[in-house]
Structures are given as C-alpha cells and as structure tokens.
DOVONU-492990 format. One line per 10 residues: number of its first residue (from 1); their letters; for each residue x, y, z of N, C-alpha, C, CB. Coordinates in steps of 0.001 Angstrom, whole numbers. Glycine has a CB too. Layout:
! DOVONU-492990
NUM> a> X Y Z X Y Z X Y Z X Y Z | ...
END
This chain:
! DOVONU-492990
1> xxxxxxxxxx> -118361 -10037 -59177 -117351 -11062 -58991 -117211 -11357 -57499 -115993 -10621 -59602 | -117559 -12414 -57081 -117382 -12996 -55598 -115316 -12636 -55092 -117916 -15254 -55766 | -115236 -12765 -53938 -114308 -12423 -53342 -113684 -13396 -52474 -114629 -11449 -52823 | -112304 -13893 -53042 -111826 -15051 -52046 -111726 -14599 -50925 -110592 -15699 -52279 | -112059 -15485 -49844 -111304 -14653 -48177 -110116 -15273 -48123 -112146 -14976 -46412 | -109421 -15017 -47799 -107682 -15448 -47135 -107596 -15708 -46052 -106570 -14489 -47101 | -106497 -16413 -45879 -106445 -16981 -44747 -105064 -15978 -43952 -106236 -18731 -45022 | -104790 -15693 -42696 -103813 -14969 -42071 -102665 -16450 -41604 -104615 -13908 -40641 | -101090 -16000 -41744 -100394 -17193 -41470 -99382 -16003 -40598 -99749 -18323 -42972 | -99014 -16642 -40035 -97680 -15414 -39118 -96911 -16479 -39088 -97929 -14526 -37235
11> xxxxxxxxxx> -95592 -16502 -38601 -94818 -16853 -38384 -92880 -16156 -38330 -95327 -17651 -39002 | -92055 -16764 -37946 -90830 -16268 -37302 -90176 -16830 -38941 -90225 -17096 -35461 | -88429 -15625 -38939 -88099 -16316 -39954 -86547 -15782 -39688 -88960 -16027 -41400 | -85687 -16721 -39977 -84170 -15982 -39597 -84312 -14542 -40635 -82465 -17227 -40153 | -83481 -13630 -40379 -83421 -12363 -40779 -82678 -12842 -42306 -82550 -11264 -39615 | -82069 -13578 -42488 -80999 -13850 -43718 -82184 -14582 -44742 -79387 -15097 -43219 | -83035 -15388 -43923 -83949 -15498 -44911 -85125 -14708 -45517 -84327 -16343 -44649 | -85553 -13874 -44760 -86377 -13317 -45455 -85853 -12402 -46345 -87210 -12856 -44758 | -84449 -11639 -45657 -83791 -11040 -47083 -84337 -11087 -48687 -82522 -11743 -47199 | -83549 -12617 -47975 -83216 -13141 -49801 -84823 -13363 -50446 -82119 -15153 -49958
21> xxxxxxxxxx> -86035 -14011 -49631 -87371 -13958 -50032 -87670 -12621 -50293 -88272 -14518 -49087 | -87504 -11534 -49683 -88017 -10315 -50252 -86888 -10102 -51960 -87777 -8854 -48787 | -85824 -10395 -51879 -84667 -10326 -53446 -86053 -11003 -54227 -82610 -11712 -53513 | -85631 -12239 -54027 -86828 -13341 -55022 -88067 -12592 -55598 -87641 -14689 -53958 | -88682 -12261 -54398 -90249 -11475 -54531 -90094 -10053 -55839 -90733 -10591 -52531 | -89020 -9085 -55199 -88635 -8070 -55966 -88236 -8723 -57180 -87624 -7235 -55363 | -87418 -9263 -57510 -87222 -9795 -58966 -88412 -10661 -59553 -85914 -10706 -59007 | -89489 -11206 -59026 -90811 -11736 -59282 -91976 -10217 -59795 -91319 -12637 -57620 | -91231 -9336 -59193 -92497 -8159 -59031 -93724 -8756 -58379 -93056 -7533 -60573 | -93602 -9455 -57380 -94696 -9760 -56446 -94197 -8912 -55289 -94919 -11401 -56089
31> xxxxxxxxxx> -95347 -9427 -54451 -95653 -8861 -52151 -94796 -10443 -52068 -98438 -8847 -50889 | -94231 -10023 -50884 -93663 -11210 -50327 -94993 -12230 -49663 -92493 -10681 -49111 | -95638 -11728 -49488 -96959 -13221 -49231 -97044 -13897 -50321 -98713 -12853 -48941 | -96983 -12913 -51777 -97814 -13595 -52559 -96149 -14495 -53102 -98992 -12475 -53807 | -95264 -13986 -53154 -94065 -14919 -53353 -93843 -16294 -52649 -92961 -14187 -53008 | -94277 -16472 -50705 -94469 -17370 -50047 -95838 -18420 -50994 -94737 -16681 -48562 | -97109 -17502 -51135 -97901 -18629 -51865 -97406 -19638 -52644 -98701 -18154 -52650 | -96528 -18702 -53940 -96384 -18986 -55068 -95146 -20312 -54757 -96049 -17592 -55970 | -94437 -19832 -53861 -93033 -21147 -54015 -93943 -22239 -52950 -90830 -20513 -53086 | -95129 -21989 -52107 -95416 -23354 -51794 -96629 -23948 -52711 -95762 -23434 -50255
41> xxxxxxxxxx> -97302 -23323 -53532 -97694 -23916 -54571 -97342 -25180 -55386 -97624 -23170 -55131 | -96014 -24412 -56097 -95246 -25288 -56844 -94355 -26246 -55993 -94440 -24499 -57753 | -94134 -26336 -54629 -93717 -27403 -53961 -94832 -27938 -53437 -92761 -27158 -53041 | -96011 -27971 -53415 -96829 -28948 -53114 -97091 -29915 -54672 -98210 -28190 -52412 | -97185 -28985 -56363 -97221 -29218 -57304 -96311 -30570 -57171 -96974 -28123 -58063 | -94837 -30078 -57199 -94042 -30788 -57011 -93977 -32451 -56338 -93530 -29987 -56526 | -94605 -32244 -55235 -94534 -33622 -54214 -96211 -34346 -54640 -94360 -33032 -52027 | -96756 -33712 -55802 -98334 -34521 -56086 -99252 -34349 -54439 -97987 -36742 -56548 | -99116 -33080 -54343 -100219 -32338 -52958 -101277 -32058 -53745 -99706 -30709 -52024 | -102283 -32239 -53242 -103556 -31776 -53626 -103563 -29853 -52729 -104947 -33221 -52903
51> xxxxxxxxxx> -103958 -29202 -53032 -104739 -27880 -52634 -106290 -27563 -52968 -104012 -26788 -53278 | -106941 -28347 -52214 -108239 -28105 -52110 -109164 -26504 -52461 -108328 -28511 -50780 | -109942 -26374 -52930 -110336 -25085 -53028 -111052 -24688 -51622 -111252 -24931 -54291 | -110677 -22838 -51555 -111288 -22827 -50315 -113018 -23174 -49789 -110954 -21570 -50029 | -113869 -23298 -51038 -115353 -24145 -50817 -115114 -25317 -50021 -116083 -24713 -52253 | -113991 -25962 -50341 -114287 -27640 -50427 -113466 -26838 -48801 -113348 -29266 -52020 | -112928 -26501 -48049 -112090 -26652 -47024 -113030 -25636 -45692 -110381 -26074 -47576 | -114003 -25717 -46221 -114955 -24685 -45194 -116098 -25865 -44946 -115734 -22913 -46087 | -116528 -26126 -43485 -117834 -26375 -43513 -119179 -25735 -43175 -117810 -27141 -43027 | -119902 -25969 -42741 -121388 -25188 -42920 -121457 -23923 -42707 -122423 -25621 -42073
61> xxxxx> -120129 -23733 -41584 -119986 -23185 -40882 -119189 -21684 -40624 -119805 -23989 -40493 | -118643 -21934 -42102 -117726 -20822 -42500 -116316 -21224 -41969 -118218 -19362 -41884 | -116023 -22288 -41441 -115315 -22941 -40509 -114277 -23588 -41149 -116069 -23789 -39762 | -113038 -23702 -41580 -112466 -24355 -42348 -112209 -25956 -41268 -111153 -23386 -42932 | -112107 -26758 -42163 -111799 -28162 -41230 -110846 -28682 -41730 -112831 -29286 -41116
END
C-alpha cells in the first residue's frame, strides 16, 4: 500500500481556542491535527472548494505548486 506524505502546517492559536479544539477532538476520539483536517474539510465541502489530490498538487518535481 503506497503512503500519503503530509504536509507540516504550524501556526499560533489563542490558548481558549485550542482548549476547546482539543474538547471537540477528545469527544471526536481523534489527534487534534486530524480534528483541524476534518473541520476544514467540511468547510471547504461547505463553500463548494475543490481539494485536489495530493498527485494532482505536486509537479515533476515532488514540488507542490
């Protein structure tokens, strides 16, 4: 079975929010990354976003563009 690579995202977050994202996550029984995926998923779902697969978002190069 081939192996997705991931992508690394960092970022800052008020302390009150990630709280409550780690509550969410724990009551999901998810990792809080995979809780961040999951609620921007369904808000891209939401607004008719496309999410490209990671093939289509790499070029020759291994390079995402």
């Amino acid at each position: 079975m081939a192996t997705i690579k991931t992508a690394t995202l960092t970022f800052r977050i008020d302390p009150g929010l990630k709280d409550a994202l780690r509550v969410a996550a724990d009551q999901e029984h998810r990792s809080i990354a995979n809780m961040v995926e999951v609620l921007i998923r369904e808000h891209c779902e939401q607004r008719g976003i496309a999410i490209p697969s990671s093939e289509k978002t790499k070029n020759n190069h291994g390079v995402r563009t």
